[in-house]
C-alpha positions as protocol buffer text, in pm:
chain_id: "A"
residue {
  index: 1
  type: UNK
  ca { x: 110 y: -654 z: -1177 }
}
residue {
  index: 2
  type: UNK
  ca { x: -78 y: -416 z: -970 }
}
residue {
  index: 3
  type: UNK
  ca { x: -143 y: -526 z: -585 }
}
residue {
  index: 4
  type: UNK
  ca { x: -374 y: -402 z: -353 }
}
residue {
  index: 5
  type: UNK
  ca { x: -105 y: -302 z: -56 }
}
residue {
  index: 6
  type: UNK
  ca { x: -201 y: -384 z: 333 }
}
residue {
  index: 7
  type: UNK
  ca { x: -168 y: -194 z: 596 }
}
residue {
  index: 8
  type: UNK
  ca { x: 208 y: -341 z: 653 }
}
residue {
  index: 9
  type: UNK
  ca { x: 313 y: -272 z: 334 }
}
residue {
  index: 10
  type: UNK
  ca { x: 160 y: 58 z: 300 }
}
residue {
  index: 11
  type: UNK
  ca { x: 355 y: 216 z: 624 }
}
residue {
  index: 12
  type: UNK
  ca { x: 657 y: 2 z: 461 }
}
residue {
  index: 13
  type: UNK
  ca { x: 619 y: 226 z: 162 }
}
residue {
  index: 14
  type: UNK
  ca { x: 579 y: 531 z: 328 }
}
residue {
  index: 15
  type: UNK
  ca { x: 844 y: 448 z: 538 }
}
residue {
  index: 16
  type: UNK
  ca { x: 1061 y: 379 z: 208 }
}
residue {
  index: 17
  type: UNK
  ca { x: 936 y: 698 z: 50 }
}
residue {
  index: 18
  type: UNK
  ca { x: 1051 y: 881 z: 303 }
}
residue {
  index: 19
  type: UNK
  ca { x: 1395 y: 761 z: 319 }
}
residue {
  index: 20
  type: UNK
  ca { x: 1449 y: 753 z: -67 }
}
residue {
  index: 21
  type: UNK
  ca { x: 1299 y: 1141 z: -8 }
}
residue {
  index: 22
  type: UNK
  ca { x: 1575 y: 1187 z: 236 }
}
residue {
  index: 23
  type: UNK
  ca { x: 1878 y: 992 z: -4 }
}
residue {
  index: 24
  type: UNK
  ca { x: 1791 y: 1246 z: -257 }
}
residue {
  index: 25
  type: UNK
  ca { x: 1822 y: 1560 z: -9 }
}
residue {
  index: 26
  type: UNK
  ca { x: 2167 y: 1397 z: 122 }
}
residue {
  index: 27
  type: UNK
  ca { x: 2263 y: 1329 z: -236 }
}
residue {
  index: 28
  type: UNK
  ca { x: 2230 y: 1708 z: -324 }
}
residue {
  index: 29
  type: UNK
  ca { x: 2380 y: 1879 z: 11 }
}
residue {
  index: 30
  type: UNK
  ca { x: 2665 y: 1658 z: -86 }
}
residue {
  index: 31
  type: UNK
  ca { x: 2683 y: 1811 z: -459 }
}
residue {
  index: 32
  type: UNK
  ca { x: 2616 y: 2157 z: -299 }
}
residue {
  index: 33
  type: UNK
  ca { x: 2873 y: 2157 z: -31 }
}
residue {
  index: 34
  type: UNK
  ca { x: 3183 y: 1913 z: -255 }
}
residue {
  index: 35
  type: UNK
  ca { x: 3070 y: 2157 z: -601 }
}
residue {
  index: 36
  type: UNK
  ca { x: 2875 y: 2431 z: -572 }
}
residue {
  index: 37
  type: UNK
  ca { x: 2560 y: 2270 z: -731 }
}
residue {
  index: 38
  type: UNK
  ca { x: 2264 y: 2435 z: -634 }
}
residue {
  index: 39
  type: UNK
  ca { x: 1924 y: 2149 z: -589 }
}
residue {
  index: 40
  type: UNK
  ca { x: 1589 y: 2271 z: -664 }
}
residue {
  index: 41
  type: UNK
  ca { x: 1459 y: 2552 z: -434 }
}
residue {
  index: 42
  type: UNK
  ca { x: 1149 y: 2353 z: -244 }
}
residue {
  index: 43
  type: UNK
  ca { x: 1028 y: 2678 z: -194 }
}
residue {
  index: 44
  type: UNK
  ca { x: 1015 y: 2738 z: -564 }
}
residue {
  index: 45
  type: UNK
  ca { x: 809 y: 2413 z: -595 }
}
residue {
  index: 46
  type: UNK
  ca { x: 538 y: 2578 z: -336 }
}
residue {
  index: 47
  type: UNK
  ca { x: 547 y: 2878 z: -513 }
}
residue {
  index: 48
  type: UNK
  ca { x: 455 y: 2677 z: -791 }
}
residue {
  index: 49
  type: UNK
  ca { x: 172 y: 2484 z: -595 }
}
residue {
  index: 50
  type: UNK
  ca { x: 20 y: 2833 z: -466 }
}
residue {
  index: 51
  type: UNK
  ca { x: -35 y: 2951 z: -753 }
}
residue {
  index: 52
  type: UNK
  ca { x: -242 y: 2639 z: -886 }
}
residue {
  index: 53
  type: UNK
  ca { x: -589 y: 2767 z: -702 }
}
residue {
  index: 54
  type: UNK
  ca { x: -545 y: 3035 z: -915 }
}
residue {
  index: 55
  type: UNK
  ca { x: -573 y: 2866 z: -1255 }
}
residue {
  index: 56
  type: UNK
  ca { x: -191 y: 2893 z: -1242 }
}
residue {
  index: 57
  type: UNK
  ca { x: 10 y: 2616 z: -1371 }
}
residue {
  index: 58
  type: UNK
  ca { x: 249 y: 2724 z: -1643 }
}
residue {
  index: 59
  type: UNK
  ca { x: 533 y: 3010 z: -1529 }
}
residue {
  index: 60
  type: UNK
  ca { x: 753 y: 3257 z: -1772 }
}
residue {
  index: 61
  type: UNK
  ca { x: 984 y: 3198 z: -1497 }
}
residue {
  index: 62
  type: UNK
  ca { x: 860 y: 3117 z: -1120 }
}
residue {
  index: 63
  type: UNK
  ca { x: 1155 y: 3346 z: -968 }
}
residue {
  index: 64
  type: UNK
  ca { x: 987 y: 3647 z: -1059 }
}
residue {
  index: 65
  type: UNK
  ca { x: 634 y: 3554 z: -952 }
}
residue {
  index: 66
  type: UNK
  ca { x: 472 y: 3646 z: -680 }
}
residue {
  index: 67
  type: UNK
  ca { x: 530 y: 3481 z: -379 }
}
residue {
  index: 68
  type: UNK
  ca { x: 283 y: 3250 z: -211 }
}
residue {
  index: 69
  type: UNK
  ca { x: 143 y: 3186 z: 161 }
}
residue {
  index: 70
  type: UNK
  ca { x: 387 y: 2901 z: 318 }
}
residue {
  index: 71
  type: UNK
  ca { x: 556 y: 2844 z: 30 }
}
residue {
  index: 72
  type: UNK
  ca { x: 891 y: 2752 z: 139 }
}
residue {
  index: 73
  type: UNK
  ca { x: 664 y: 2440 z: 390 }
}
residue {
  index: 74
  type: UNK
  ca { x: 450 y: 2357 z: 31 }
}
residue {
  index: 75
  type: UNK
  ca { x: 713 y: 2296 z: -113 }
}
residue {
  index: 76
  type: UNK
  ca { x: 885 y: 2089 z: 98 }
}
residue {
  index: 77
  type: UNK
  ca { x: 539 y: 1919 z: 240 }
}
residue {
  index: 78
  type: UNK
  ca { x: 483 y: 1834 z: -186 }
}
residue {
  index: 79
  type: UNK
  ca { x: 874 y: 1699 z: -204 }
}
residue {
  index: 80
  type: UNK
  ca { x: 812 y: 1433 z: 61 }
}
residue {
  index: 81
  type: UNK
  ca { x: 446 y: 1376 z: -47 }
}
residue {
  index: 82
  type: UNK
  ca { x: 601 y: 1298 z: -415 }
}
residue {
  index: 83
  type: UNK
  ca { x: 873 y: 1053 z: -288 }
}
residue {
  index: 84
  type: UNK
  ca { x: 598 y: 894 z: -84 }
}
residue {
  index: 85
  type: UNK
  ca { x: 345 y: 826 z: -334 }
}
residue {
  index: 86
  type: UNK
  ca { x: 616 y: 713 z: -587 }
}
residue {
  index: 87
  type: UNK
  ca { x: 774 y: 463 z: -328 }
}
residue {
  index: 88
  type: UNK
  ca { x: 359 y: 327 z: -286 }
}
residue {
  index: 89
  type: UNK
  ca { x: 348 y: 329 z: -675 }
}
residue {
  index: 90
  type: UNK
  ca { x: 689 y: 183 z: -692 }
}
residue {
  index: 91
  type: UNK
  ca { x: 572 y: -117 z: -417 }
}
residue {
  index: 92
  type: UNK
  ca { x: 237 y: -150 z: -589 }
}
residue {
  index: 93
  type: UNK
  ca { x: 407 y: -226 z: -901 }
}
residue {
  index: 94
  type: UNK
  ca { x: 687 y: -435 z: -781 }
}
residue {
  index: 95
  type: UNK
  ca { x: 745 y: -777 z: -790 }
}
residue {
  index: 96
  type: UNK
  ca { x: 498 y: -1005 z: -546 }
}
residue {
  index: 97
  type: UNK
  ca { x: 724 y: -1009 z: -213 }
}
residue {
  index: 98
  type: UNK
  ca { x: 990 y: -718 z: -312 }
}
residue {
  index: 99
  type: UNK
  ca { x: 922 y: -560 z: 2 }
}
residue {
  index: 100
  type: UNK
  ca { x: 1027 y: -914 z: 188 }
}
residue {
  index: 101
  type: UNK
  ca { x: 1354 y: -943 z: -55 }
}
residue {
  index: 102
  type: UNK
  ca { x: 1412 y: -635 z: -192 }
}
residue {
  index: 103
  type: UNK
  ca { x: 1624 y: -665 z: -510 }
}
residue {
  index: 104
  type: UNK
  ca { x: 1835 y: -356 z: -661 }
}
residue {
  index: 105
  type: UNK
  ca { x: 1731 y: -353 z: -1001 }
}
residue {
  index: 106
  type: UNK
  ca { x: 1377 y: -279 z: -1004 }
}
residue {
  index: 107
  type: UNK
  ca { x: 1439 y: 2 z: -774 }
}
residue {
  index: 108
  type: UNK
  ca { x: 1734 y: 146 z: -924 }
}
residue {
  index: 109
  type: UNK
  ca { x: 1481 y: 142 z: -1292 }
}
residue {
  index: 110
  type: UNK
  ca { x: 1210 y: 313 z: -1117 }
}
residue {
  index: 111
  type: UNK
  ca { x: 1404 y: 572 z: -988 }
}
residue {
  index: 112
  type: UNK
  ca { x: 1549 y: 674 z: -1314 }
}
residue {
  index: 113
  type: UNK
  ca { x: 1213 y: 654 z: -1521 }
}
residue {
  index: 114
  type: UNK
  ca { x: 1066 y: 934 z: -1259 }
}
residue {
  index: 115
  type: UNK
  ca { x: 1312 y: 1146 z: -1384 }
}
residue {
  index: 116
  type: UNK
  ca { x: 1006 y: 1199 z: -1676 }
}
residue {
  index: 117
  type: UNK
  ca { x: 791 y: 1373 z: -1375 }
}
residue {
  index: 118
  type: UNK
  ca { x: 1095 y: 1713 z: -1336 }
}
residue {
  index: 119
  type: UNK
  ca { x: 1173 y: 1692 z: -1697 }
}
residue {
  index: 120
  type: UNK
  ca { x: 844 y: 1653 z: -1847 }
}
residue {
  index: 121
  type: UNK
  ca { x: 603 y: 1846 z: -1589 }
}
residue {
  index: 122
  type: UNK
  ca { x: 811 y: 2068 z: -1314 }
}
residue {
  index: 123
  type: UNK
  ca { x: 1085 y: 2234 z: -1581 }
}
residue {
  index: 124
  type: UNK
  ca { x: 822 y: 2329 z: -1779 }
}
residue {
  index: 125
  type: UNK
  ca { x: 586 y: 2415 z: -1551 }
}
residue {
  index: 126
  type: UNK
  ca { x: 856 y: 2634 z: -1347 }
}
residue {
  index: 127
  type: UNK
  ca { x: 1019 y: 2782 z: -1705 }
}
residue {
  index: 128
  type: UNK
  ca { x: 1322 y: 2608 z: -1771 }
}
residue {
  index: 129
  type: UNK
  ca { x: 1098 y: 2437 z: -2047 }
}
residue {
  index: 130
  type: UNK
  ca { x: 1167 y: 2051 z: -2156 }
}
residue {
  index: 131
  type: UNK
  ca { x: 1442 y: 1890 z: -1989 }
}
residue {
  index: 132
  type: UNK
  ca { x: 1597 y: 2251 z: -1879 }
}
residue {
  index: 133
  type: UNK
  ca { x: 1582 y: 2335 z: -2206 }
}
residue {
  index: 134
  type: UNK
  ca { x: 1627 y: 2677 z: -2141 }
}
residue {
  index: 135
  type: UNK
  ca { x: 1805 y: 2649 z: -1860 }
}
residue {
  index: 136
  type: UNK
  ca { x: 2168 y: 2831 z: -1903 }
}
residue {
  index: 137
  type: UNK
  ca { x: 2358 y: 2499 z: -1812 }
}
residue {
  index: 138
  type: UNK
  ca { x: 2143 y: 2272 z: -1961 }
}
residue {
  index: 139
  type: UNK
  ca { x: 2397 y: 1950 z: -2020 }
}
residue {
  index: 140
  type: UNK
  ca { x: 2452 y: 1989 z: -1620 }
}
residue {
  index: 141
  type: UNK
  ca { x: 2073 y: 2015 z: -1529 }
}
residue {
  index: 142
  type: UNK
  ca { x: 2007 y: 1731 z: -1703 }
}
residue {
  index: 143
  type: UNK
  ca { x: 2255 y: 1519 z: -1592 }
}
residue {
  index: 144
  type: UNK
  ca { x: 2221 y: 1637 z: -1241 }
}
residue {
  index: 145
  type: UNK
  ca { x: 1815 y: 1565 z: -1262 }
}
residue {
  index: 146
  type: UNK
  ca { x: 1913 y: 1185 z: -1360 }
}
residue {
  index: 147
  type: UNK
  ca { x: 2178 y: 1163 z: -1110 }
}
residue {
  index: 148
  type: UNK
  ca { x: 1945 y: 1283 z: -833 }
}
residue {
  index: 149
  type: UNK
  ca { x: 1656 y: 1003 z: -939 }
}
residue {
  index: 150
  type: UNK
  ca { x: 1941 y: 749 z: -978 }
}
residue {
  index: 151
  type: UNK
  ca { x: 1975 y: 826 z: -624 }
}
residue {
  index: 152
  type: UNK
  ca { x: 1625 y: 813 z: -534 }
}
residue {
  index: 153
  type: UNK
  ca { x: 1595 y: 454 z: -724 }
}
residue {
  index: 154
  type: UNK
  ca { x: 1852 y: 337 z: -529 }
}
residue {
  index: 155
  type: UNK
  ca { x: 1749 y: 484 z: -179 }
}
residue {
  index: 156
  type: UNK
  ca { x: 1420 y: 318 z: -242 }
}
residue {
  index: 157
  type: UNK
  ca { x: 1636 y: -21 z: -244 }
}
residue {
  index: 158
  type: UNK
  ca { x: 1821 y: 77 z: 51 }
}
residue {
  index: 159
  type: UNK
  ca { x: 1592 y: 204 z: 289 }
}
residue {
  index: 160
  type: UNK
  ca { x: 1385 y: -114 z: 190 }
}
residue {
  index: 161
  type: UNK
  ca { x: 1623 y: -308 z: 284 }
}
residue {
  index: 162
  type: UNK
  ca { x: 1637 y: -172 z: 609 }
}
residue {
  index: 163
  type: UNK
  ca { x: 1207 y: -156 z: 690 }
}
residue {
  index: 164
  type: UNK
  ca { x: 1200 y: -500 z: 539 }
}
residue {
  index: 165
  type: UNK
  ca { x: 1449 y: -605 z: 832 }
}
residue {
  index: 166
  type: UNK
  ca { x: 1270 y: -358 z: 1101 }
}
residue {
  index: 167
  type: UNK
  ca { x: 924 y: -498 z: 1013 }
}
residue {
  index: 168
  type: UNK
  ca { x: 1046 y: -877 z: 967 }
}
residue {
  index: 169
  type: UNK
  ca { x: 858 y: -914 z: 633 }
}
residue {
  index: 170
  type: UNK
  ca { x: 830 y: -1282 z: 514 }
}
residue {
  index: 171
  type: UNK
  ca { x: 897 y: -1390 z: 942 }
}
């Protein structure tokens, strides 16, 4: 059921957003730094973005095109913008009062299913095709791509745990 959000649980989800943004960020520093996994370059993303005013929204491979104004802050405005209006969408969607008791499973199932948003429009888009298709490592993009929205799905559960305690929902 879709609910109309108030003002409190609209800076809740922003708030959440934010934080799941962030889990995801600390999730892949930690897989850079323990294995040598690179995460998506955000400036890649705003390359990505720039190019859209241009009737741009498909790439051969967005490495070799031409580099946008700002792209390296687009992208990383547009990473934090997307983790924000998921975690509204997310709270929106949620059970009546999740943000007062938040419960792990909902959260954790969200997170995966946006895993369809990189696999389905940004690989593509960017040229790695469907699910890194044609990526060299595919298996390991893949898995990494569900791993990092695991991650997401449950930082949405954690930091709501944590605003529902700073904003004393259901007090």
């Amino acid at each position: 059921m879709i609910v109309n959000l108030g003002a409190r649980d609209l800076i809740a989800a922003v708030a959440v957003g934010i934080g799941a943004s962030l889990c995801m960020d600390l999730w892949n520093l930690f897989l850079k730094r323990a294995f040598g996994l690179p995460s998506l370059n955000y400036c890649m993303l705003g390359r990505w973005i720039g190019h859209m005013p241009r009737g741009v929204f498909r790439h051969e491979n967005i490495a070799t095109a031409p580099r946008t104004r700002f792209e390296c802050a687009t992208g990383w405005i547009a990473h934090y913008t997307i983790g924000i209006l998921l975690a509204v969408t997310f709270v929106a969607l949620a059970p009546q009062g999740w943000l007062a008791q938040p419960t792990f499973l909902p959260a954790l199932g969200f997170g995966i299913v946006t895993v369809a948003f990189p696999f389905f429009v940004l690989q593509p888009a960017l040229g790695l095709g469907i699910a890194s298709a044609r990526s060299p490592k595919r298996a390991q993009a893949r898995l990494k791509s569900l791993a990092t929205h695991t991650v997401f799905g449950v930082g949405l559960y954690g930091c709501a745990l944590v605003v529902s305690r700073l904003l004393r929902f259901g007090s």
